[in-house]
N, C-alpha and C positions, 0 to 999 in steps of 0.2 A: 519273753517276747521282745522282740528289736523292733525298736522304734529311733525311726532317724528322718528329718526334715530334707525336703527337695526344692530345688527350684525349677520348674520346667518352662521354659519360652514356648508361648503360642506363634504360629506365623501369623502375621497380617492375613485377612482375606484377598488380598492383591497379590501377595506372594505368592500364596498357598497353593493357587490358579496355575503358578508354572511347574510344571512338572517336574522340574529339575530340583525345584524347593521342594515340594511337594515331598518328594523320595527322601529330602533331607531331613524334612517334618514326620519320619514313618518312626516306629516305634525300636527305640534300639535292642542290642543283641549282648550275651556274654561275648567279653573280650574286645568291646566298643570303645573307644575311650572316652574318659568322662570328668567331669569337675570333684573336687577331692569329698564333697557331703551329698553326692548325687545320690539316689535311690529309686527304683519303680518297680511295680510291678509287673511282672511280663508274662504274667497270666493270674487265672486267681490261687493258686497254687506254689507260685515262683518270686523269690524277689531281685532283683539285680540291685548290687551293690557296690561303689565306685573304692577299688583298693590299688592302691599303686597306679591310679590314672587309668587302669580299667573295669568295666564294669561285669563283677564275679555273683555267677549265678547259684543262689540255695533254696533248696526244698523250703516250702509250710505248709509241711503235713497235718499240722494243726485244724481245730475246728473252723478256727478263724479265719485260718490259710493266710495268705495276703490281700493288705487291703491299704488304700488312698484316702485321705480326708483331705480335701480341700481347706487351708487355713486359711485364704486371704487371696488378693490380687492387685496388681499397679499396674496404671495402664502409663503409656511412656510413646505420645504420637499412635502410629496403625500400631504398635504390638501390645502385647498384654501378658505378663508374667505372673504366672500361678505358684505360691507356694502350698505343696503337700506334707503331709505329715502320713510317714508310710510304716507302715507297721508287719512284720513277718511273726505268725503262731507255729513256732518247730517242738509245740507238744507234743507232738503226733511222730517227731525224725525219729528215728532208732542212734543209738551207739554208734559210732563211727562214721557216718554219714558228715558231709561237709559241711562248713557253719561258714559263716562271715566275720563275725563279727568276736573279738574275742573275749571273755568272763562276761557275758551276758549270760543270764540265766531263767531258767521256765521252771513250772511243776509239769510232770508229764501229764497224758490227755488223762489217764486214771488216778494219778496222785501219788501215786507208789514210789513215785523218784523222782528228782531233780534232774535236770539235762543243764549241761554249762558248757558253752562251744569255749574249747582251750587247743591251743595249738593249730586252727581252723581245722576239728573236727569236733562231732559231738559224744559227751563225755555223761556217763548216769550213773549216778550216787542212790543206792535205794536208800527210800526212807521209811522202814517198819517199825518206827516208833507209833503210839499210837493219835497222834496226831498226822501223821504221813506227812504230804507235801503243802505247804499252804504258799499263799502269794499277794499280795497287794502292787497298788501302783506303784511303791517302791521298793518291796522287798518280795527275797523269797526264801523260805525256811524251810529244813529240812528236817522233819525230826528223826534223827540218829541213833535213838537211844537203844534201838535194837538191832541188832549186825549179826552177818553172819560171818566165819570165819572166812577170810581170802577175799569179803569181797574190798572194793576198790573205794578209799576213804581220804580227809582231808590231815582232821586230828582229831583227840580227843578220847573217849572211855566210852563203851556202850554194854550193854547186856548181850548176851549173845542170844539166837532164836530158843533156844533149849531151858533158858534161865539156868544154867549149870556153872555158868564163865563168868565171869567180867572181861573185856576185852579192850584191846589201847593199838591206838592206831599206829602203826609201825610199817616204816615206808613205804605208804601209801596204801596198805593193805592193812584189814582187821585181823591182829592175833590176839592169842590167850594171853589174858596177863594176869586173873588170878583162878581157880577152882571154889565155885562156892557150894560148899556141904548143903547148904538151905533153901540155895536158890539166888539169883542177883535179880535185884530191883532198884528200879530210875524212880527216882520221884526230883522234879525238877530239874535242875541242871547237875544233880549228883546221879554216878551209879555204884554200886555198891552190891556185895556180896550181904546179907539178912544173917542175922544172928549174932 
């Protein structure tokens, strides 16, 4: 989930009155320009995100979707400046779908994988180990420990779905790396052909 801090400027009530302010107080657009830690919602659904001075629009397919928390307020004369804390749930995006925000990362809405927006798109790692996807407010883990061949990995050694292989990540993809007669089993952070 992405979570990033906003500042947004209220208009004075006297402003707000001229139409002219008014349209400049409307809610902005992808492609707006915008301050470098900008963020909003732009539905519940959507979040807009300020990257290179403009503000780039992504899915939260998520349960959560997007959402605003009001953290705080300074008033300074007629205006009054809200900071938000805006948060985008893209458990729900599929592969390939656009992202914002880059090595951020989710469990998906089932658990089965990992989503990590790389390259501003999004990116999923199954996890069929049998812990699947889990996640706290700072972490999120993947467990690996069972792969299939060719799908798309980081590092590391897993079982294959068959328990026939042990398997090692090799350029970015799971290949065989050894045959086991007995069967391969994970137990902790080792995997290993039995017997």
């Amino acid at each position: 989930m992405i979570s990033r801090p906003i500042r947004i400027v209220v208009c004075s009530v006297a402003a707000c009155l001229s139409i002219l302010v008014l349209s400049a107080c409307g809610k902005k657009k992808a492609g707006s320009a915008c301050n470098a830690d900008e963020a909003l919602c732009s539905d519940k659904q959507t979040i807009l995100e300020c990257h290179d001075g403009k503000l780039v629009e992504m899915a939260c397919k998520g349960p959560k979707g997007c959402a605003e928390a009001a953290t705080g307020a300074k008033r300074a004369g007629r205006n009054v400046t809200v900071n938000y804390a805006v948060s985008c749930d893209f458990s729900g995006n599929a592969p390939g779908e656009t992202c914002t925000t880059n090595d951020s990362y989710v469990c998906s809405a089932d658990k089965s994988a990992m989503l990590r927006c790389k390259d501003k798109k999004i990116v999923s790692t199954a996890c069929r180990g049998p812990k699947k996807c889990t996640e706290s407010a700072t972490q999120v883990d993947c467990d690996s420990s069972v792969a299939q061949v060719g799908e798309s990995c980081d590092d590391g050694y897993a079982c294959s779905t068959d328990a026939k292989a042990t398997l090692k990540c090799s350029g970015g993809k799971w290949a065989v790396d050894e045959p086991c007669k007995k069967g391969c089993k994970a137990s902790g952070n080792q995997v290993g052909c039995e017997g």
